[in-house]
Structure formats: C-alpha cells, structure tokens
C-alpha positions as YAML, in Angstrom:
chain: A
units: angstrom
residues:
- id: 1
  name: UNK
  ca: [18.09, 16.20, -22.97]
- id: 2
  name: UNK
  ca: [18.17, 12.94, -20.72]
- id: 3
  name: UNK
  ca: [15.38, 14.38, -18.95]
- id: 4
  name: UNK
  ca: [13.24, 14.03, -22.03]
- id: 5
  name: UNK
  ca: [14.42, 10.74, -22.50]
- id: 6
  name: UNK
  ca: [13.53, 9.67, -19.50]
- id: 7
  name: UNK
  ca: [9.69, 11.22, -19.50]
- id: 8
  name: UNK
  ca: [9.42, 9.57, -23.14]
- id: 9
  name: UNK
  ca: [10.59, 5.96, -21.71]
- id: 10
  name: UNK
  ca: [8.03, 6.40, -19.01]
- id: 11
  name: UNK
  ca: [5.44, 6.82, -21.53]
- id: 12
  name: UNK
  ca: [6.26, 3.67, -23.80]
- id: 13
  name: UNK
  ca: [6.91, 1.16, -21.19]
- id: 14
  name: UNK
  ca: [4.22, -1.58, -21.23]
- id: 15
  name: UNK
  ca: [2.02, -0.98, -18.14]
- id: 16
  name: UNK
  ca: [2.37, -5.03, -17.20]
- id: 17
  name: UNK
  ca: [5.28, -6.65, -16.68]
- id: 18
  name: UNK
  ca: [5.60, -10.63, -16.49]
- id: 19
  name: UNK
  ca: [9.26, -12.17, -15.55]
- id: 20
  name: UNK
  ca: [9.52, -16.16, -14.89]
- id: 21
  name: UNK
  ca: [12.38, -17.63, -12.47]
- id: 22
  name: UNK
  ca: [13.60, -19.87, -13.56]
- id: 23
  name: UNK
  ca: [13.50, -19.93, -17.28]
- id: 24
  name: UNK
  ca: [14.43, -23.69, -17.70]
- id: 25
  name: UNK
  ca: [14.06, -26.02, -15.03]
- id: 26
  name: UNK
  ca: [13.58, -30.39, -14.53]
- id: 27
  name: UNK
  ca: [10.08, -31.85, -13.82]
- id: 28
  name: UNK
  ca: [8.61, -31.46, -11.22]
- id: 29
  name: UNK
  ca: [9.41, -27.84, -11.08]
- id: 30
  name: UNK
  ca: [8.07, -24.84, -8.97]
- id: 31
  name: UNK
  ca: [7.84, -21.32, -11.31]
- id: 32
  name: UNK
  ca: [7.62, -18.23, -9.75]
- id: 33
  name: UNK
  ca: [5.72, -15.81, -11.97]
- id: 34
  name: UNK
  ca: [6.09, -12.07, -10.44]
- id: 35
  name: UNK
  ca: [3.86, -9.67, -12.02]
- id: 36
  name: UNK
  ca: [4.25, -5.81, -11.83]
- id: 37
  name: UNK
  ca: [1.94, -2.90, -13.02]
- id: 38
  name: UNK
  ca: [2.38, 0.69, -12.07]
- id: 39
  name: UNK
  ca: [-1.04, 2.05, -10.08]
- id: 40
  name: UNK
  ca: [-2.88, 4.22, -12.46]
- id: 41
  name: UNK
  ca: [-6.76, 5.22, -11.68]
- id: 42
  name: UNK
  ca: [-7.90, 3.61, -14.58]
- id: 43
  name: UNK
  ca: [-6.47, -0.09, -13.60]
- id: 44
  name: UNK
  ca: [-9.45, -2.61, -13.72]
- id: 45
  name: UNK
  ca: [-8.20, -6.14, -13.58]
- id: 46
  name: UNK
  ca: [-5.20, -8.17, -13.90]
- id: 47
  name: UNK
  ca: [-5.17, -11.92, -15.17]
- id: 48
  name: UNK
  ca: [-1.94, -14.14, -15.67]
- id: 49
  name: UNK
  ca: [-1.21, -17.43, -15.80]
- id: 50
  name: UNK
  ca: [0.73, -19.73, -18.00]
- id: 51
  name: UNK
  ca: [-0.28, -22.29, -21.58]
- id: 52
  name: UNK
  ca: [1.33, -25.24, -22.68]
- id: 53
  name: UNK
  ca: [1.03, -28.93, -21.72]
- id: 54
  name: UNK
  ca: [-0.65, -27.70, -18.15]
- id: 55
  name: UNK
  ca: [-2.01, -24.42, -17.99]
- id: 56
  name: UNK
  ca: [-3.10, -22.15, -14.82]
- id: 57
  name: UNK
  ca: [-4.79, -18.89, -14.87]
- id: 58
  name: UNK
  ca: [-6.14, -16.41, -12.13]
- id: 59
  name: UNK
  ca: [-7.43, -13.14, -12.63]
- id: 60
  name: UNK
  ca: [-7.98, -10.03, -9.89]
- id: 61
  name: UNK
  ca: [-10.28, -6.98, -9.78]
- id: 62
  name: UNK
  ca: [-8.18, -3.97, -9.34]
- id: 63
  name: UNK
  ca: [-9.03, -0.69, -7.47]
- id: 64
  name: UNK
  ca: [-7.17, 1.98, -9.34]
- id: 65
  name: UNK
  ca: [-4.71, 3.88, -7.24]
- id: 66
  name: UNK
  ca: [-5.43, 1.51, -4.24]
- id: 67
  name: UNK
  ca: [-4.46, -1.60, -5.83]
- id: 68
  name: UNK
  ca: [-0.99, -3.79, -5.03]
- id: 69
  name: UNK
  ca: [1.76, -3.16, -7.84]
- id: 70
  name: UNK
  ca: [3.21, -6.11, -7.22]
- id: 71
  name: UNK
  ca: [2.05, -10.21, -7.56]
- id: 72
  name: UNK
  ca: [4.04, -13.12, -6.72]
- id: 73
  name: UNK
  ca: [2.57, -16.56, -7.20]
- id: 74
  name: UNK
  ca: [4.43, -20.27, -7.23]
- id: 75
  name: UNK
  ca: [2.81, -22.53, -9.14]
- id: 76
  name: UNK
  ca: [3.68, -26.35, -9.36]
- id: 77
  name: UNK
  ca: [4.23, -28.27, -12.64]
- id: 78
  name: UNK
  ca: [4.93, -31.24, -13.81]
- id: 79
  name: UNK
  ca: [4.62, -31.83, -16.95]
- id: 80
  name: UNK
  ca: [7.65, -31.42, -19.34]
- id: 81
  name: UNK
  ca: [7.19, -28.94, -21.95]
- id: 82
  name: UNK
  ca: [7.44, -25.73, -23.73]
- id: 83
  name: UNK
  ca: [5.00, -23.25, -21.76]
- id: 84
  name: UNK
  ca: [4.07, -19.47, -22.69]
- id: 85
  name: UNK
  ca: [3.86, -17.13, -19.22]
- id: 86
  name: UNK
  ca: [1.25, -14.44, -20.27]
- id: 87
  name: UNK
  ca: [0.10, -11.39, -17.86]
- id: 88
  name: UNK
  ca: [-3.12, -9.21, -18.76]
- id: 89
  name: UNK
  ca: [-4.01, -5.70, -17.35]
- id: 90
  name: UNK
  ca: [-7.29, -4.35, -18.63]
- id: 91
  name: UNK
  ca: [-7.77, -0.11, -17.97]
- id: 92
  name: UNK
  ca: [-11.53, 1.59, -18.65]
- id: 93
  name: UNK
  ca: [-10.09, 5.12, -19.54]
- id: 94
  name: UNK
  ca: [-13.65, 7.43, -20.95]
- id: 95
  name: UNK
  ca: [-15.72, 4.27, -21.38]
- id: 96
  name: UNK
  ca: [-12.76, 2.79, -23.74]
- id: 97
  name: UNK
  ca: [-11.55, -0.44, -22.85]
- id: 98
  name: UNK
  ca: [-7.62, -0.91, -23.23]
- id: 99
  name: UNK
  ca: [-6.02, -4.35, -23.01]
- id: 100
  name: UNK
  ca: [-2.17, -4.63, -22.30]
- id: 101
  name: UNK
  ca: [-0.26, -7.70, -22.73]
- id: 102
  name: UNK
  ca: [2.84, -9.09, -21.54]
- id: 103
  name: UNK
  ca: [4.06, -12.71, -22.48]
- id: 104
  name: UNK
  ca: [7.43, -14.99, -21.29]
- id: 105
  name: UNK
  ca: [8.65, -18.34, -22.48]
- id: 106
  name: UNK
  ca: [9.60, -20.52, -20.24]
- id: 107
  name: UNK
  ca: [10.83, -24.76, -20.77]
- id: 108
  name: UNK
  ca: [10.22, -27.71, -17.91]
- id: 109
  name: UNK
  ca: [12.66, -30.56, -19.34]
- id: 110
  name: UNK
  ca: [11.56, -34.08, -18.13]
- id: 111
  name: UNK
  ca: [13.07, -37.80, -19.15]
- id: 112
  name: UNK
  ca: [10.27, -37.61, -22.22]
- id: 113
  name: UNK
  ca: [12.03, -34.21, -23.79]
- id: 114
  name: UNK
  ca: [15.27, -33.40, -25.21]
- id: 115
  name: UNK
  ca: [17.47, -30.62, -23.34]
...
C-alpha cells in the first residue's frame, strides 16, 4: 500500500519547483531563487524570475533528458516591497503545449515599509 502511495505522489507533484532564501530580508538584500525540475524528454524551456516593485526574469532552452535539474541564481534588490517569485517550465508532449507554474512570496523591508 505505501508503494502506491508513493507512485501516485510522483505523479501529482508539480514538475517545477521555486523556493526563495530568505523569505524576509532588509534592503539592500541578495535572494537566492533555486529552481528544480525533474528531466523528462519533453522539457522545453524554463523561465523564472521575480514581480513587484523591481522585477527580473530569465528564461533557458532546455534539452530534454540532457538538461540541468537544478538552477541557482542571486539576484540583488533594493527596493522595499512585497515581491511574487514565479518559475515556468513549458513541455511539447504530441504537438501539445503544457505550461507548469510554480510561484513564492517573498518581502524586502526597508525604512519606507512597515515590518
């Protein structure tokens, strides 16, 4: 029986996963957004970034089975505010497009913003 629960988990578990460290920090601060999706053949790009009172964004072509699993990026901000992490993974399975999307909160509290 925990077998089966185990197989069904694997098959409902968002293929892109976003995670922010640290979730509240001071301006100027320095995120690190890690971004992790499983190879699959069908993998065709992966964008993430982050919205709010600055916003970044970078997108990569991915090559299926060959691609990384795992991004890392530190990006500087520093502007105060309430920002919205967001990672994309796009998969062409039979000429169908499939978009997956992950999204994080995250709050940079400067002299301008209440804690």
């Amino acid at each position: 029986m925990k077998f089966l629960l185990f197989v069904a988990a694997l098959y409902t578990l968002n293929p892109v996963t976003i995670s922010i460290y640290p979730p509240a920090s001071m301006a100027p601060a320095t995120v690190r957004i890690t971004v992790l999706v499983p190879r699959h053949l069908d993998n065709r790009e992966v964008c993430y970034g982050f919205s709010g009172p600055e916003d970044k964004k970078s997108c990569l072509t991915l090559d299926g089975w060959q691609a990384r699993r795992t991004w890392t990026v530190y990006w500087p901000i520093r502007t105060a505010g309430e920002y919205l992490a967001e990672a994309t993974l796009t998969r062409v399975t039979e000429g169908k497009t499939q978009t997956y999307r992950q999204q994080a909160p995250f709050r940079v509290v400067g002299f301008e913003m209440e804690p």
